[in-house]
N, C-alpha and C positions, 0 to 999 in steps of 0.2 A: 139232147139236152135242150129244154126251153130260155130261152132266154128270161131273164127277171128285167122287167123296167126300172129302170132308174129312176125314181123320182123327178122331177125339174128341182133345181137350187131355187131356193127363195127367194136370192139376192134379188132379182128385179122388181119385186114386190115389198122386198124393203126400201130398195135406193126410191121409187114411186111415194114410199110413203114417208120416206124422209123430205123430199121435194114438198109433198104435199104439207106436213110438217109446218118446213122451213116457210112457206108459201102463207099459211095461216098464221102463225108469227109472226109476219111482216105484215101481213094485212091489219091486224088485230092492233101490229104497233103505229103504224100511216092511221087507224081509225081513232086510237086513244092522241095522239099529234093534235089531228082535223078536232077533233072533239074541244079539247084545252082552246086550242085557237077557235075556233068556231063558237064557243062558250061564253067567249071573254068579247068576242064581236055581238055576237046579241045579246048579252047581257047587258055590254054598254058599262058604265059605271058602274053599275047596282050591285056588282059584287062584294063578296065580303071584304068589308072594314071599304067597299069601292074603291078598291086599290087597281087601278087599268093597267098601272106599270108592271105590278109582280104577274096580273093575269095574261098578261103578253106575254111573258115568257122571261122575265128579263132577271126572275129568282134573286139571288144574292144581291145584284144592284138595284133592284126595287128594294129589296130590304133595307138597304143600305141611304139611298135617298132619304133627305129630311122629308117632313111633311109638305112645305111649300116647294123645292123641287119635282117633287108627284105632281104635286096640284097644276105647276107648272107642265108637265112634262105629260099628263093626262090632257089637258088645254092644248098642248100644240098638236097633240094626236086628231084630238077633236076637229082641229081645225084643219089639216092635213091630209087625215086620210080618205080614201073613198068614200063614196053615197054610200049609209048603213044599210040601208034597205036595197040597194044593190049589189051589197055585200051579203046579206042575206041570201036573197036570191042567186046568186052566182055558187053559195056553198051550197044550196038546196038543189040545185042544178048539178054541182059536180057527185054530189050523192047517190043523184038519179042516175048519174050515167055510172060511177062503181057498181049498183047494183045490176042497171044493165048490163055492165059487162058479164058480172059475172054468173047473168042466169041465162044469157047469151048460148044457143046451141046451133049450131056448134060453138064451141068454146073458143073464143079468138084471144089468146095472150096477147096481141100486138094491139086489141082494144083496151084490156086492164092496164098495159102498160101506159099509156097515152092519159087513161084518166090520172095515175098516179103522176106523172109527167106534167100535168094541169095540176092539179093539188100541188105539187111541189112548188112550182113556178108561185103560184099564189102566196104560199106560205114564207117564199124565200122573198115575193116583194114587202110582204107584212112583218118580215124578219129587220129586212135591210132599211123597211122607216122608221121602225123601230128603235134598232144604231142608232141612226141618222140623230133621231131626235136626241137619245143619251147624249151621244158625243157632242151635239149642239150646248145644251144643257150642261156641260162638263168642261166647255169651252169657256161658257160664260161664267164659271164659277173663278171669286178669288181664291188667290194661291191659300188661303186658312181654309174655305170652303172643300176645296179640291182636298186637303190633308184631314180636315176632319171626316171627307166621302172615305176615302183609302182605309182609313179606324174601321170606320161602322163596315165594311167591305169584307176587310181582313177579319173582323170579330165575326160576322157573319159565317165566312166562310168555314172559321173554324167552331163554330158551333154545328155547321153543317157534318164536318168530319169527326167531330166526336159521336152525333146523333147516329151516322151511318158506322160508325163502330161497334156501336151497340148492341 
């Protein structure tokens, strides 16, 4: 009697292509991240309605700030944060190296890691001046200023949850 070959199971070839998957997922979402943030540093001001606070990332409490807290709060960014154009440079640089990594052969994971580990680090100091500044800005506010922030906050927010109910 001949034996019949058994096929090979596929699983190795799916769990590979679910990794792979998961892997372009994450990179896709770390690129749309850098992009927003990167966007909002060379654009500078000049974004739409030149609002620096909501392009930062700071969403519902950009909204929520009056006009002259932005303007406020866009001013002490200005004055605070790193050289633009070596902020430029240093995003165009960690670019250069994701794509190194990844056209890299052989393929070194513990290289993509390390850029994304750079990018992060970046993002989380551009995060934390960020804070820094709000809660400055939210310090200095009077107790009416501070309760009319929490209204426009709170309306905010829930205009947000009814839009994403939709």
């Amino acid at each position: 009697m001949t034996a019949i070959p058994v096929p090979l199971s596929p699983e190795p070839e799916r769990r590979s292509s679910r990794w792979r998957t998961a892997f372009f997922v994450l990179l896709a979402l770390n690129f749309l991240m850098m992009g927003a943030v990167g966007g909002a540093i060379l654009r500078g001001t000049h974004g739409p309605r030149g609002d620096m606070a909501r392009n930062l990332g700071f969403g519902p409490y950009g909204e929520a700030l009056s006009p002259e807290d932005r303007e406020a709060l866009r001013k002490a960014f200005r004055e605070r944060r790193p050289d633009p154009q070596a902020g430029r440079a240093q995003l165009r640089a960690d670019m250069d190296e994701m794509l190194a990594a990844l056209r890299a052969e052989p393929f070194e994971p513990a290289r993509l890691a390390a850029a994304f580990a750079h990018q992060r680090e970046r993002l989380a100091g551009q995060l934390a001046l960020g804070q820094d500044l709000l809660h400055e800005r939210l310090l200095a506010m009077a107790p009416i200023e501070r309760a009319a922030f929490a209204n426009r906050l709170e309306t905010s927010l829930t205009h947000r949850r009814e839009r994403d109910l939709r």
